[in-house]
C-alpha positions as a printed NumPy array, in Angstrom:
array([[-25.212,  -3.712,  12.582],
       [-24.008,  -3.286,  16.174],
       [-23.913,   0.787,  17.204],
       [-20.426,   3.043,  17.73 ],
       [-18.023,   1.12 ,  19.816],
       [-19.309,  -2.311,  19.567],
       [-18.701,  -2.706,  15.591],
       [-16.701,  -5.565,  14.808],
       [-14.807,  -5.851,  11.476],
       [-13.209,  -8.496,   9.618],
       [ -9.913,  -7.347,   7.187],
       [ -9.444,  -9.419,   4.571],
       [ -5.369,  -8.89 ,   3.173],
       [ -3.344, -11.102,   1.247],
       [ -0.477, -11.226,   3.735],
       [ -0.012, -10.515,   7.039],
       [  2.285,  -9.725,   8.644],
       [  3.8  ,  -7.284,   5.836],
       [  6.565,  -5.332,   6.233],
       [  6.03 ,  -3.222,   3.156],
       [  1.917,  -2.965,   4.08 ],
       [  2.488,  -0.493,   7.047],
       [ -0.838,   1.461,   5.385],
       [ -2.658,  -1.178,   6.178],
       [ -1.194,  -2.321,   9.924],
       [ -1.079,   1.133,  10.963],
       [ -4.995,   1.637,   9.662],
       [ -6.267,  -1.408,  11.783],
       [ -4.144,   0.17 ,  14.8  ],
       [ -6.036,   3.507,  14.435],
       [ -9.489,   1.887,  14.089],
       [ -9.161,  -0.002,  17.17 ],
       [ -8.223,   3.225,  18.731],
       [-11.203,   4.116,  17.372],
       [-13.525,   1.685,  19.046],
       [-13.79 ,  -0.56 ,  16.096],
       [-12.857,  -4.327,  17.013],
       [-10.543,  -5.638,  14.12 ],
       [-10.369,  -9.404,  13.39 ],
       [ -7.491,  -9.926,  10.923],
       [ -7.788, -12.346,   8.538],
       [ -5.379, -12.714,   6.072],
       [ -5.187, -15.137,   3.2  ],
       [ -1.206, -15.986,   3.563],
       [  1.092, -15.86 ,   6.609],
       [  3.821, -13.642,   5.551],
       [  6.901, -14.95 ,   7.073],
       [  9.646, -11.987,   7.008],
       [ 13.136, -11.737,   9.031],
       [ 11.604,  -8.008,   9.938],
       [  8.218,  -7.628,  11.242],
       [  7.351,  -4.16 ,  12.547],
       [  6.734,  -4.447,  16.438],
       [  3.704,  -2.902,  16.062],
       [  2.006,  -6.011,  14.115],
       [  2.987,  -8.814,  16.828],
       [  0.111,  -8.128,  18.97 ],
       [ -2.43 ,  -8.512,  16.076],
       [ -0.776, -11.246,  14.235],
       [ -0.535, -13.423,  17.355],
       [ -5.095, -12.851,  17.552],
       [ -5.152, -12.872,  13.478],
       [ -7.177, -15.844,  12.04 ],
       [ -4.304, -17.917,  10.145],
       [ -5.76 , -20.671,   8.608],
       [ -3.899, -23.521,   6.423],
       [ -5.521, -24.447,   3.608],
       [ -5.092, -28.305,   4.168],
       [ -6.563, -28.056,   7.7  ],
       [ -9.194, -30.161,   9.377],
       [-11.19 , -26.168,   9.859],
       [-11.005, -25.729,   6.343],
       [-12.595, -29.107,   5.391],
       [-14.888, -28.964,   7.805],
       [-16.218, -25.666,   6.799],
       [-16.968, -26.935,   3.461],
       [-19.047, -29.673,   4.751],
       [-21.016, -26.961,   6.778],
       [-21.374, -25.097,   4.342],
       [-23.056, -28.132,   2.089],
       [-25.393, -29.137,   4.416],
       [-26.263, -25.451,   5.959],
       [-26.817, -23.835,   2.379],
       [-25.9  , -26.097,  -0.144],
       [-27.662, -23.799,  -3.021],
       [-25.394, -20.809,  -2.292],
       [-22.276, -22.374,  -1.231],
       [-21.716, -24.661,  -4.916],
       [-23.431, -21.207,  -7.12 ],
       [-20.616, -19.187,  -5.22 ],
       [-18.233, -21.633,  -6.253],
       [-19.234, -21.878,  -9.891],
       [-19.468, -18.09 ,  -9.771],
       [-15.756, -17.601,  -8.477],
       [-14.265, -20.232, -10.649],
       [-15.969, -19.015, -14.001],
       [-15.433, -15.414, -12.975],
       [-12.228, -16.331, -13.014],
       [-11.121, -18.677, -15.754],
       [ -9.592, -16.089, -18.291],
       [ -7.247, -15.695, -16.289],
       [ -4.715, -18.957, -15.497],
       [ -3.163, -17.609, -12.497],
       [ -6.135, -15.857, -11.21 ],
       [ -7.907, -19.415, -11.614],
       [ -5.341, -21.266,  -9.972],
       [ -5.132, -18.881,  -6.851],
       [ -9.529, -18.865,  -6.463],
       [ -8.833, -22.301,  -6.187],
       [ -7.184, -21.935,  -3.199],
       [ -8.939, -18.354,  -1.905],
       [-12.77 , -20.058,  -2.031],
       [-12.584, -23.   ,   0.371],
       [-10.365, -20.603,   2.847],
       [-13.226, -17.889,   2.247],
       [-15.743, -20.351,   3.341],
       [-13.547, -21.262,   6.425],
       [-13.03 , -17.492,   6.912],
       [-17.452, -16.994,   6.728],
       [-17.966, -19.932,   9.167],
       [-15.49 , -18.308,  11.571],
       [-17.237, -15.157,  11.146],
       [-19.726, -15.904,  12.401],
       [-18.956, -17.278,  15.683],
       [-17.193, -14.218,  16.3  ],
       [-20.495, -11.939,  15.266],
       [-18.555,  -9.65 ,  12.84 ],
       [-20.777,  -6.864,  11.708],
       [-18.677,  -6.109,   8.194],
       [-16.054,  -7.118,   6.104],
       [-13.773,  -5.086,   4.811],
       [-10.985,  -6.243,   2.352],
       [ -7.846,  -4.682,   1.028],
       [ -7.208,  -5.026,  -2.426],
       [ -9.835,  -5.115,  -5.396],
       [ -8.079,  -9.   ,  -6.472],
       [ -7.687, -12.22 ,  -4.065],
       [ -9.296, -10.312,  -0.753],
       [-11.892,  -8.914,  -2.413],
       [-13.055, -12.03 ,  -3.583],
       [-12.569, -13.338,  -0.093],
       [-14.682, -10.887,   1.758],
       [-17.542, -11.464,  -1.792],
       [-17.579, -14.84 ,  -0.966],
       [-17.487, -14.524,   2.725],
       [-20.818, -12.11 ,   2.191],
       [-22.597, -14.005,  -0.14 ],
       [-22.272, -17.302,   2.457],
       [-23.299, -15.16 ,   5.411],
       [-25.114, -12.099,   4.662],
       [-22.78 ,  -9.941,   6.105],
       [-22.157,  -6.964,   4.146],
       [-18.78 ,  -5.859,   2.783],
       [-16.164,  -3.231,   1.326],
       [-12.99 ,  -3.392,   0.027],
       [-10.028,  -1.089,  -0.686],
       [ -9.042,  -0.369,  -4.158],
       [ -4.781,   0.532,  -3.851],
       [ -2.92 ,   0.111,  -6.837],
       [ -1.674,  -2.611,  -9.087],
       [ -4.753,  -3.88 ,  -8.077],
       [ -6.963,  -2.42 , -10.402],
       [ -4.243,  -1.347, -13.174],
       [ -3.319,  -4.924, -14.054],
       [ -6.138,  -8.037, -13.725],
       [ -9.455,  -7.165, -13.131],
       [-11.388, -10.31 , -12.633],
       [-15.191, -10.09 , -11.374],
       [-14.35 ,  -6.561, -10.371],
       [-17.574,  -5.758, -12.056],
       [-19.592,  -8.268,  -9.625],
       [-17.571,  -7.345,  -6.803],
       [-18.756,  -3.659,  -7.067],
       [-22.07 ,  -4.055,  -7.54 ],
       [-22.255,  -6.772,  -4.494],
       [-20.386,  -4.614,  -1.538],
       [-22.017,  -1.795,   0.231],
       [-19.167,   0.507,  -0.644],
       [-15.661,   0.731,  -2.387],
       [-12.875,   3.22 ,  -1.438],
       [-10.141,   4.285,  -3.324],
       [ -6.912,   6.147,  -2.317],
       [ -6.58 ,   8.164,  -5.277],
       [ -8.979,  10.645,  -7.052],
       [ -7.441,   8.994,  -9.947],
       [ -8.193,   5.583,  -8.809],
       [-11.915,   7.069,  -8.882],
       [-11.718,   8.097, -11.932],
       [-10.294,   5.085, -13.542],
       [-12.841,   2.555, -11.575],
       [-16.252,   5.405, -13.096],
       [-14.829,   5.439, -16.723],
       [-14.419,   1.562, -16.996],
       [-17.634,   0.669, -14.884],
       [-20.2  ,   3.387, -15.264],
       [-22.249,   5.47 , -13.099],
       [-24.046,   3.245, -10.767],
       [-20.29 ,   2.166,  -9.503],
       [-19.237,   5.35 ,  -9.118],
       [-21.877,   5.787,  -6.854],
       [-20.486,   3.198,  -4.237],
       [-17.076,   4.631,  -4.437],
       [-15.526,   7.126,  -1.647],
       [-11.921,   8.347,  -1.794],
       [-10.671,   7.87 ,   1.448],
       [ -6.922,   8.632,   1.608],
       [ -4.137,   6.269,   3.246],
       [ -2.261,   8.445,   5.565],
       [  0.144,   8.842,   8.457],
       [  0.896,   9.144,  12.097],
       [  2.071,  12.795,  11.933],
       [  2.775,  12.308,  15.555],
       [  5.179,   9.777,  14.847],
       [  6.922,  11.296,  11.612],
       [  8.282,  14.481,  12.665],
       [ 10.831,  16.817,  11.291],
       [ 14.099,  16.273,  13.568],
       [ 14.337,  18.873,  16.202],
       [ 17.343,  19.838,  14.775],
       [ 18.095,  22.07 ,  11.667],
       [ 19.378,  19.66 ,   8.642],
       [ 23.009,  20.335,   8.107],
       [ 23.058,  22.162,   5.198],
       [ 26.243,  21.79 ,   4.321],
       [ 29.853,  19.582,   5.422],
       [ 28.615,  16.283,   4.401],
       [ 27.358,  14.424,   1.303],
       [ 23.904,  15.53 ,   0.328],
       [ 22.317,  11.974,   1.   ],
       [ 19.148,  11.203,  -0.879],
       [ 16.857,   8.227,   0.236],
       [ 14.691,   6.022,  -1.486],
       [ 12.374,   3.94 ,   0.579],
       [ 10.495,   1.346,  -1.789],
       [ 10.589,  -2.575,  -2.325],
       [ 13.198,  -3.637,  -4.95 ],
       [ 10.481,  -4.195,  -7.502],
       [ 10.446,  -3.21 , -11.889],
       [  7.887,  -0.34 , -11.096],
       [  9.841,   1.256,  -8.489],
       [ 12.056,   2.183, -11.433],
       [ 15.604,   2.077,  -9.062],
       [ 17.26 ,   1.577, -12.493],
       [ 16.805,   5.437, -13.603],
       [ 17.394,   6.385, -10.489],
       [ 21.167,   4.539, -10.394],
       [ 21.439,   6.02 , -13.776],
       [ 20.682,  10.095, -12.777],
       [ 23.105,   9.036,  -9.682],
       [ 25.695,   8.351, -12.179],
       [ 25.005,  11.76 , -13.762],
       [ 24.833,  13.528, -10.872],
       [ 28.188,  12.479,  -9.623],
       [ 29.565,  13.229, -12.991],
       [ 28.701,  16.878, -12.289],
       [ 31.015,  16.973,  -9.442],
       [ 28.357,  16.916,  -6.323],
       [ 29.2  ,  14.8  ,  -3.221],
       [ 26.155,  12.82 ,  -2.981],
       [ 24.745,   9.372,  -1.46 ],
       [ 22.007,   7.279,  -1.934],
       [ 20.458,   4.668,   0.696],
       [ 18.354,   2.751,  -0.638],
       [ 15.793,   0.798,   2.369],
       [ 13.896,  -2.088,   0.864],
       [ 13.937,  -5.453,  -0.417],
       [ 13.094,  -7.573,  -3.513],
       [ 13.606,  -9.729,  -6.66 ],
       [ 16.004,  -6.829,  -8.076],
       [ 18.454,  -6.736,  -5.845],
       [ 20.976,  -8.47 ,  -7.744],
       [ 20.04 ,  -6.663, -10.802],
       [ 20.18 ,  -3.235,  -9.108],
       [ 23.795,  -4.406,  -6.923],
       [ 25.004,  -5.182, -10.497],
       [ 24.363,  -1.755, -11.919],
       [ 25.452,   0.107,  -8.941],
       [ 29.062,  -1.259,  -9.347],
       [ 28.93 ,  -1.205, -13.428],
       [ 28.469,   2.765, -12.836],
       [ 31.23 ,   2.605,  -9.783],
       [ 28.593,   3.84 ,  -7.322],
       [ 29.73 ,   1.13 ,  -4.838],
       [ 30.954,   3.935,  -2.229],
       [ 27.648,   5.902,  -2.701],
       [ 24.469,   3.732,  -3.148],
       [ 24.391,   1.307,  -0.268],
       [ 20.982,  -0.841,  -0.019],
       [ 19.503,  -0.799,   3.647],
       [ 17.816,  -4.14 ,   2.825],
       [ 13.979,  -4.507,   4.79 ],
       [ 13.678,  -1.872,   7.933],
       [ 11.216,  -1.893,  10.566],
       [  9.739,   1.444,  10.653],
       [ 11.698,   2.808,  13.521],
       [ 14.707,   2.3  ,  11.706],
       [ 12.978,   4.013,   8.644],
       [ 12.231,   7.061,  10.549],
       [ 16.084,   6.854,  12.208],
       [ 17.033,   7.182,   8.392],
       [ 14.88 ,   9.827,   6.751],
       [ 15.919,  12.237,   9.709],
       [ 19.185,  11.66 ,   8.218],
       [ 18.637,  12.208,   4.937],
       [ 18.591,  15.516,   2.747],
       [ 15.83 ,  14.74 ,  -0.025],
       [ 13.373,  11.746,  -0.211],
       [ 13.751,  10.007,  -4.365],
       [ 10.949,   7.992,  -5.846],
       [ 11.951,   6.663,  -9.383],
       [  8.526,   4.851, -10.014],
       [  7.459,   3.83 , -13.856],
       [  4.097,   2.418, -15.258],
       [  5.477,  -1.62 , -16.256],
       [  4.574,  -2.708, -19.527],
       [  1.776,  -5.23 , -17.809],
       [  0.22 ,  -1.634, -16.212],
       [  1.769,  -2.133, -12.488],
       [  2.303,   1.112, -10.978],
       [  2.852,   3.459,  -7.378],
       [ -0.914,   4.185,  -6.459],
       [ -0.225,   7.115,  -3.746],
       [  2.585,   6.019,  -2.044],
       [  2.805,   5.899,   1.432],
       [  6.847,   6.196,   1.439],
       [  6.369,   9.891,  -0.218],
       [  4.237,  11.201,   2.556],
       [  6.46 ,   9.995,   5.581],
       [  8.948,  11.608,   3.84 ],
       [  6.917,  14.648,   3.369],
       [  6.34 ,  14.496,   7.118],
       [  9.77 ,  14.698,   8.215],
       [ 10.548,  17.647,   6.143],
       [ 12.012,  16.258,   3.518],
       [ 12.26 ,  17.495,  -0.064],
       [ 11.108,  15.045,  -2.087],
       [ 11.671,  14.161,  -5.795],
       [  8.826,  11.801,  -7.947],
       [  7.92 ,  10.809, -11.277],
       [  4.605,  11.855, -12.214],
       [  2.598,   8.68 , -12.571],
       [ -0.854,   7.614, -11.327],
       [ -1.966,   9.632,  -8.111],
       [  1.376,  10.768,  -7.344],
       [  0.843,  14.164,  -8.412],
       [ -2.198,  14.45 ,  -6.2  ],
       [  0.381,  14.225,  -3.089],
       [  3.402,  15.685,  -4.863],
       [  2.379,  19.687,  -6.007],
       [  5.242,  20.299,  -8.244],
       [  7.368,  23.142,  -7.543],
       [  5.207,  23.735,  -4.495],
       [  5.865,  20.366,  -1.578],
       [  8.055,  18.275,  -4.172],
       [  9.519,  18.418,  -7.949],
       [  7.849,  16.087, -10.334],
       [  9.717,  14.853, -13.894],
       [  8.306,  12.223, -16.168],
       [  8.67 ,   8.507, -15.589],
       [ 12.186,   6.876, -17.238],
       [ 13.494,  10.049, -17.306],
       [ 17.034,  10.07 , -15.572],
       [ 18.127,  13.19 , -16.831],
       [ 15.126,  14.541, -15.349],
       [ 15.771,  13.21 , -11.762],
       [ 19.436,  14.291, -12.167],
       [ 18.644,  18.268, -12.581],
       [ 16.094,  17.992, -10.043],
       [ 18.588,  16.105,  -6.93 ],
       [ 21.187,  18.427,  -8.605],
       [ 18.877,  21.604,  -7.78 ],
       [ 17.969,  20.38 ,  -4.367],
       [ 21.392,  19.844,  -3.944],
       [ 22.707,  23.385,  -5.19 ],
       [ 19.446,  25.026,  -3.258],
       [ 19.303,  24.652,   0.644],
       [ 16.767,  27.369,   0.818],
       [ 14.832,  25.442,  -1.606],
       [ 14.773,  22.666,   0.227],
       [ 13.624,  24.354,   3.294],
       [ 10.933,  25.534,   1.678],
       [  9.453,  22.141,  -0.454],
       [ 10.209,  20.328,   3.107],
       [  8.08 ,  22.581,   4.845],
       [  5.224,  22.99 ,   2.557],
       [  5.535,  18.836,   1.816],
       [  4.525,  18.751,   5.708],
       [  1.595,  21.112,   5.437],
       [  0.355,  18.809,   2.762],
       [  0.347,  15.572,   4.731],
       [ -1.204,  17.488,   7.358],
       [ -3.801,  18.757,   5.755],
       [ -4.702,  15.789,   3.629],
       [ -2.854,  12.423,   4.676],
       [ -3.607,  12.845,   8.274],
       [ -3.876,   8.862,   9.491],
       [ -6.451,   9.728,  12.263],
       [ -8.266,  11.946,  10.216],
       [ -8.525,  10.003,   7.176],
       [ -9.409,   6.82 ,   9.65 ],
       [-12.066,   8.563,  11.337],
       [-13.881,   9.218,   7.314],
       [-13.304,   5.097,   6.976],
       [-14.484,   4.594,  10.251],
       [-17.985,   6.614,   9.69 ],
       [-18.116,   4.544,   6.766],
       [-17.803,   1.108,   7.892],
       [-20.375,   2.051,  10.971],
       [-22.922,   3.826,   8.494]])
């Protein structure tokens, strides 16, 4: 492996550019700050009305490849005649590590010839590792990718990743040179299920911010004179649980406090949560923000009073990992309510940086925005010590340097 500044890395992602994957953009940033040369290769083009600025540098140098592509086809020819042995037992490997599963099957289908693609490309460019994000489709991208070339790899364990389908997740931690998690409860969950050996390979390595970039506003919050306006930043998706959110709204309001609610994200429950909104006759209070480039996102939670994040475990086992949208809040001061699922709580210290009630609980969430609400001084307080938590644990450059010693080891 090359030494310090002269690594080269290949990430693996399912999308790029993704508005809603800032963790991961803003990562690659930081390592090339770093010294680390980042070839982006993701399996999709993501195709979004709002990209973040910040990602049209890299995505105009990322490796796009269509599947029904001359490079593609090609690749699978070199890979026939270069190592034919390895290159048809990594196929019947992928595709019977995969068969339980019909949509897992269908989608290796299409992730192994682009993997092959992806190794042969790799190695004209000399990459030095692979890393991939997400235990699923990437993962299995950067295993295939190192089996064909002998590069080693390492992928990032987030979320619904490992709650929902696990397919060759026992392989494809035993094959990469390390795994990292965000979560000490992501650690947890990958030792009990896979034993001690995997446990080994795993590192918790946090996702974090730019603490430089989310500051609190140089001016006090009003505390008073307007409606206390709550914000909930989060894709429009079941485990994001808006619908008990709308619900303590509704309470809330009932109790006689001037509030609003901005919702800033998109998703397949828009019409579902525009639909409850005006069945409760919160049309004049909740108004969805729709997809926001960060900028605007940081605009927003300067405006804001207290940072809301409804999330609930689906019945399939989808759910938050740590999420990213808590700690920018938490960076810009903000009081910030959550439902204690997953690794939340190892962000969120209730009663000390945030308030914490149980998931589908909307009479929870209601005394706790009511309390906020009622309690500048409290909020003060939460907002400040939610700061000195991201600081001293969901640092971006901090946690980035750890992956960085890590990929380079």
């Amino acid at each position: 492996m090359s030494p310090g500044p002269a690594l080269r890395v290949a990430v693996l992602m399912s999308r790029f550019p993704k508005l809603s994957e800032t963790f991961i953009l803003d990562e690659m940033l930081e390592l090339e700050r770093a010294g680390i040369t980042v070839e982006v290769f993701p399996l999709l083009r993501e195709r979004e009305h709002v990209v973040h600025p910040s990602a049209v540098a890299l995505d105009r140098r990322a490796h796009h490849m269509r599947f029904a592509s001359r490079e593609v086809f090609v690749a699978q020819l070199w890979w026939l005649v270069r190592a034919p042995g390895t290159y048809l037992r990594t196929w019947w490997r992928g595709v019977t590590g995969n068969r339980r599963s019909p949509k897992f099957f269908v989608r290796t289908v299409y992730v192994l010839p682009k993997a092959a693609a992806f190794a042969r490309r790799m190695l004209q460019l000399r990459v030095d590792h692979i890393h991939a994000h997400y235990a699923t489709h990437p993962a299995l991208a950067a295993w295939v990718a190192s089996e064909l070339t002998g590069i080693d790899y390492s992928f990032t364990a987030h979320a619904h990743d490992l709650y929902v389908e696990r397919p060759m997740l026992s392989e494809k931690l035993e094959s990469a040179r390390f795994v990292r998690t965000i979560s000490e409860y992501n650690r947890q969950f990958l030792a009990q299920r896979y034993g001690r050996e995997a446990a080994r390979k795993i590192r918790v390595i946090r996702c974090g911010v730019d603490l430089q970039r989310f500051e609190p506003p140089s001016r006090p919050r009003r505390d008073g004179g307007h409606p206390f306006t709550i914000i909930c930043v989060a894709s429009l998706e079941p485990y994001k649980g808006h619908r008990y959110l709308l619900e303590a709204l509704a309470r809330v309001r009932s109790h006689g406090l001037d509030v609003r609610c901005l919702l800033v994200g998109e998703g397949e429950l828009r019409e579902a949560i525009e639909r409850q909104r005006d069945h409760l006759g919160l049309e004049e209070i909740v108004i969805l923000c729709g997809a926001q480039p960060a900028e605007q996102v940081r605009a927003l939670l300067n405006r804001a009073d207290a940072a809301v994040l409804s999330s609930v475990i689906t019945e399939s086992g989808k759910m938050e990992g740590v999420p990213v949208a808590l700690m920018e809040a938490m960076a810009v001061g903000l009081p910030v309510v959550a439902t204690n699922v997953s690794g939340v709580s190892e962000l969120v210290e209730d009663g000390r940086c945030g308030l914490l009630v149980d998931e589908r609980d909307p009479e929870g969430l209601a005394e706790s925005i009511a309390m906020l609400a009622r309690n500048p001084a409290l909020r003060r307080r939460l907002g400040a010590r939610g700061r000195a938590r991201v600081s001293g644990e969901f640092d971006l450059r901090r946690n980035v340097a750890r992956l960085r010693a890590a990929l380079a080891a």
